[in-house]
C-alpha positions in Angstrom: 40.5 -194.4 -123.2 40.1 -194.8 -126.9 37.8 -192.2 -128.5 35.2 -194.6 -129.5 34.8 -195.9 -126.5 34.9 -193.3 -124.5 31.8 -191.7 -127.2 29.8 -195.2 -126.1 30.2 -194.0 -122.5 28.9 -191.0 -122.8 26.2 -192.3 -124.7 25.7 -195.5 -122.1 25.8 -193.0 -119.3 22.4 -190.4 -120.8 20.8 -193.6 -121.1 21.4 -194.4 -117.8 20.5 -190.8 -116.6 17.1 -191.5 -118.0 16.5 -195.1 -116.7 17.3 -193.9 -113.2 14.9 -190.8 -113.3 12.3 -193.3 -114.5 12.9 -195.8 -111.5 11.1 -193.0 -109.3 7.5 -193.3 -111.5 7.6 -196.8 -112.7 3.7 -196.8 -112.2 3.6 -194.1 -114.8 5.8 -195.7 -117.6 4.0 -197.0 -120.9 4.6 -200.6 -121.7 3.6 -203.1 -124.5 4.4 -206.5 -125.1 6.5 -206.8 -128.0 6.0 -211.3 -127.4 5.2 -213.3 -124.9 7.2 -212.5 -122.2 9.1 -209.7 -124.0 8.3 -206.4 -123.2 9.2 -202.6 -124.4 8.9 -199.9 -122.6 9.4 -195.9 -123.6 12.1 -196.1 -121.2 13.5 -198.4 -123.8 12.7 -196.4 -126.7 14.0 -193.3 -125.1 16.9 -194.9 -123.9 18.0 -195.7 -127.1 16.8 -192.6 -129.0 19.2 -191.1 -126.7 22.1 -193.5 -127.3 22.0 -193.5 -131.1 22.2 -189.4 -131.0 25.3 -189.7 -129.1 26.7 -191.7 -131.2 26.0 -190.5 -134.2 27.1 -186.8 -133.3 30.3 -188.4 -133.1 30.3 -190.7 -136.4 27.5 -190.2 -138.4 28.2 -192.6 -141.1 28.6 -195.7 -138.7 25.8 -198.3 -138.9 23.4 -199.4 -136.4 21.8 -202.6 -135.2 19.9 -202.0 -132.0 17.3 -204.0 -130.2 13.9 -201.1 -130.6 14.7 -199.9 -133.7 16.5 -202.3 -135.8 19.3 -202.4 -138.5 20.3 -198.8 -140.3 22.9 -198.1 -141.9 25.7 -199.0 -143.9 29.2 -199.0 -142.8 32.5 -201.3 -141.9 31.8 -200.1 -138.5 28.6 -200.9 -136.6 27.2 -200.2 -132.8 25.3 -203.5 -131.6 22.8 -201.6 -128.9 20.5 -202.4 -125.9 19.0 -199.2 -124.2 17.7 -201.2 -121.2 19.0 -205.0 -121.0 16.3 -206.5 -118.3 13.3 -204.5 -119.2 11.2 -207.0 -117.0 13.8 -206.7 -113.8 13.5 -202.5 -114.8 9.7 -202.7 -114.9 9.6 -204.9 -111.0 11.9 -202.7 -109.6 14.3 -204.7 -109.7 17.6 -203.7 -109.8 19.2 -206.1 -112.2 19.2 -204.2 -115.8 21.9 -202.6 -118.0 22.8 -200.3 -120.6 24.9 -202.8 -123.1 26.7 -200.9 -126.4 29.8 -202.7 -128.4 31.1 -201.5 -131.5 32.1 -204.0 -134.6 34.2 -203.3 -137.1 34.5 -205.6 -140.1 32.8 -208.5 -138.3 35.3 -207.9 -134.5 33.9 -206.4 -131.6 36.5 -203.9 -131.0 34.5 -201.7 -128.1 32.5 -203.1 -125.3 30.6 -200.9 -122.6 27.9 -202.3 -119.9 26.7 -199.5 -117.5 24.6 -201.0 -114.9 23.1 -197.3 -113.4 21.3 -198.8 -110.9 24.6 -199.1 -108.9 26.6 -196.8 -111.5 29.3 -199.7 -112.1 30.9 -199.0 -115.4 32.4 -202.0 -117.6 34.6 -201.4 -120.4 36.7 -202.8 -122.8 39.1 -202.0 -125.8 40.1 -204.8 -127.9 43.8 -206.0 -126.9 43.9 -202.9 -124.1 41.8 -205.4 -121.7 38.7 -204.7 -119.5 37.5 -202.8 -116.4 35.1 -202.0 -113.8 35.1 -198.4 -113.1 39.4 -198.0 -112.9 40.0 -201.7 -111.5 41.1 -204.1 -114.6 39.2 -207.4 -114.7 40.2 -210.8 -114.4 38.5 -213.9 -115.0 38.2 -216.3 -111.9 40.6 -218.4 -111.1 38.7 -221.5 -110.0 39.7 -224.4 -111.5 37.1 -226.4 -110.9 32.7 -226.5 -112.0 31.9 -228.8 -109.3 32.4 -225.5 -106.5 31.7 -222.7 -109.4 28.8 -220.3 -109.2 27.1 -220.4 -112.7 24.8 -218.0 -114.5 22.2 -218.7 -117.1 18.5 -217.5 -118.4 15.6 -219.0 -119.3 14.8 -219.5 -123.2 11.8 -217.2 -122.9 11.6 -216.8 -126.8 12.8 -220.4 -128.2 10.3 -222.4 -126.1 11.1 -225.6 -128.6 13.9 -225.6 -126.3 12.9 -225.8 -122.9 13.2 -229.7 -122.4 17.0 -229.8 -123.1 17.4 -226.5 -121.0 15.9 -228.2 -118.1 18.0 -231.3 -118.6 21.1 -228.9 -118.4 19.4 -227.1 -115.6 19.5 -230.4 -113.5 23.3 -231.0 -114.2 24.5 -228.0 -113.6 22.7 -228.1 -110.4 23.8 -231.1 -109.4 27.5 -230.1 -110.4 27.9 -227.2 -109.4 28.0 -224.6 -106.0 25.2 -223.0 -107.4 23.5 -221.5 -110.4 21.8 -218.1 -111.1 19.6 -216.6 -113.3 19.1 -212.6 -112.5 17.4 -211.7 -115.9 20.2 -209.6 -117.7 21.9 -211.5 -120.1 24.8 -208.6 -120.4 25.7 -207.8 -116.5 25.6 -211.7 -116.3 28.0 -211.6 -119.2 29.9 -208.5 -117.2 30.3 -210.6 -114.2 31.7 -213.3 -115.7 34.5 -211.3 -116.5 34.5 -209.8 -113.2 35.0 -213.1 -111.2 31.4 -213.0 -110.3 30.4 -215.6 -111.8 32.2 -218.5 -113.2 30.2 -219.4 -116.2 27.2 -218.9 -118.1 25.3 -220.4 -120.7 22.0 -219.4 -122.5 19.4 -220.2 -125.2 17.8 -217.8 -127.7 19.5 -214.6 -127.0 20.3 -211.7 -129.5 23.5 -210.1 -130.8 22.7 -206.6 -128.7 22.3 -209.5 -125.8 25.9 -210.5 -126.2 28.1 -208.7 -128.1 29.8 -206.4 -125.1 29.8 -209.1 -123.0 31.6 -211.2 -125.0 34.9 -208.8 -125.4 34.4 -208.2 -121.6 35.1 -211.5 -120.9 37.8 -211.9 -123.8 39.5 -209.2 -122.4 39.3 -211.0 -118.9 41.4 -213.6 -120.2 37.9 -215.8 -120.5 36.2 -217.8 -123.8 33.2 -217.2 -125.1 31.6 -219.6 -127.8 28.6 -222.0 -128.6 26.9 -224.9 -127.1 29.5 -226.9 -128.9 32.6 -224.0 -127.8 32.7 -222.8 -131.8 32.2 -219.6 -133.5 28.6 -218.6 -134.5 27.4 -218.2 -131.8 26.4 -213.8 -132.4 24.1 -216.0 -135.2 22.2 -218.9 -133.4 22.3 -217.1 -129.7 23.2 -220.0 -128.4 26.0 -219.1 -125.9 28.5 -220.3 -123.3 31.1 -218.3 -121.2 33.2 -219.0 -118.8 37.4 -219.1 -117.3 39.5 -221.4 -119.8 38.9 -224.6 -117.2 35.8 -223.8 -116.2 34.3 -223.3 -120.2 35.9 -226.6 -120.7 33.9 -228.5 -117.8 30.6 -226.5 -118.7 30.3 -227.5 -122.1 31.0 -231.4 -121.4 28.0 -230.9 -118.8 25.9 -229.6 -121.4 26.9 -232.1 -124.4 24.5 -235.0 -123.7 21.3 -233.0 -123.9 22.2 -231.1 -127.3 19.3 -231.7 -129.5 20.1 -231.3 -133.7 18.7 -228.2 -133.4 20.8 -227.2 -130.9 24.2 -228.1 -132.8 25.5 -225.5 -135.1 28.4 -228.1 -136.5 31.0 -225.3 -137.0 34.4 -226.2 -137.5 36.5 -223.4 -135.3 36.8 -223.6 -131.6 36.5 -220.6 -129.7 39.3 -221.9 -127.5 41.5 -222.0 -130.8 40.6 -218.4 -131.8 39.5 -216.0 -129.1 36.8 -213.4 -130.1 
């Protein structure tokens, strides 16, 4: 395992330690909301207090951009963190939340780790060395088809401007599809792409620390990862589609007809030309 990423699992794994401890005294556990519908928690906070330490005990001059604290930092190398992806799922009991930590250098993602310590499954990827659950290397599914894929997506909780075309792409990908998802962790739905789980996935409004691990995961998988048009950009508008080379393909002419201006980010590479 390289040494940075083996230093993110360490740190993913103490911020697992403390989200399962606090899964036995949820009634006790401060919250506030942050926006509507968003909420942090001092599970978060700790989480990622304890993350960031880890990390910089090992490289103290690498930046930071992580979803409680922010941006720090100034360095060719960067860790992109969530403590606790699914903070509402965390707060319900229920157990659909991750630890997500990627590390960029110059602009690549070149480190990927999603812990999901709920059911202690460890994702992992090295750039160009592929990516895992636990010791089993992951594959993309092989499915060639949307019309019997199972399709992930979440809600646009913090770009509600969006919600009419979301539902429009809701009801085609209901009617075209096995079946669609939405489990409320943008990063193990990112993760199971990569793992076969799922066959696809799309969202609206999401954040870098959202995306960033997922998206080598499912690289590495031998997937593609871009916008709602299949371009770069889409770590800057949070506007994202995943998915098996065919099944990408088929998901983003689904979506097409209910892109909205707003929605298009007219960049000019294709993320099945150059593969993040």
């Amino acid at each position: 395992m390289h040494p940075m990423l083996n230093t993110a699992v360490k740190a993913a794994r103490r911020a697992g330690n403390i989200i399962i401890r606090a899964t036995r005294n949820l009634d006790i556990v401060a919250v506030r909301e942050k926006a509507v519908n968003d909420f942090v928690s001092d599970v978060d906070r700790e989480a990622e207090h304890a993350i960031i330490s880890t990390l910089h005990e090992a490289y103290p001059g690498h930046a930071i951009l992580a979803e409680e604290s922010g941006a720090s930092g100034s360095s060719e190398y960067r860790w992109i963190i969530d403590p606790l992806d699914g903070t509402t799922n965390f707060l319900h009991g229920f157990p659909q939340y991750a630890v997500s930590i990627a590390l960029e250098h110059r602009g690549i993602i070149t480190q990927a780790v999603i812990y999901d310590p709920a059911r202690n499954d460890l994702y992992t990827a090295s750039r160009g060395r592929g990516a895992f659950l636990n010791e089993s290397r992951l594959r993309v599914t092989k499915r060639l088809h949307l019309k019997s894929g199972l399709v992930g997506t979440g809600f646009p909780f913090r770009e509600m401007a969006h919600v009419e075309p979301y539902v429009a792409m809701l009801r085609d990908v209901m009617k075209g599809t096995a079946g669609v998802r939405r489990a409320g962790s943008a990063a193990l739905d990112l993760a199971y792409v990569a793992a076969g789980r799922l066959d696809a996935f799309w969202e609206i409004g999401l954040a870098p620390w959202d995306m960033a691990a997922g998206s080598l995961l499912i690289t590495e998988a031998g997937g593609l990862v871009g916008d709602l048009e299949g371009n770069e950009g889409w770590m800057d508008t949070g506007y994202v589609v995943a998915g098996s080379p065919k099944i990408f393909g088929e998901l983003l002419q689904m979506l097409a007809p209910h892109l909205t201006p707003a929605l298009k980010t007219r960049r000019s590479t294709s993320a099945a030309e150059v593969k993040q």
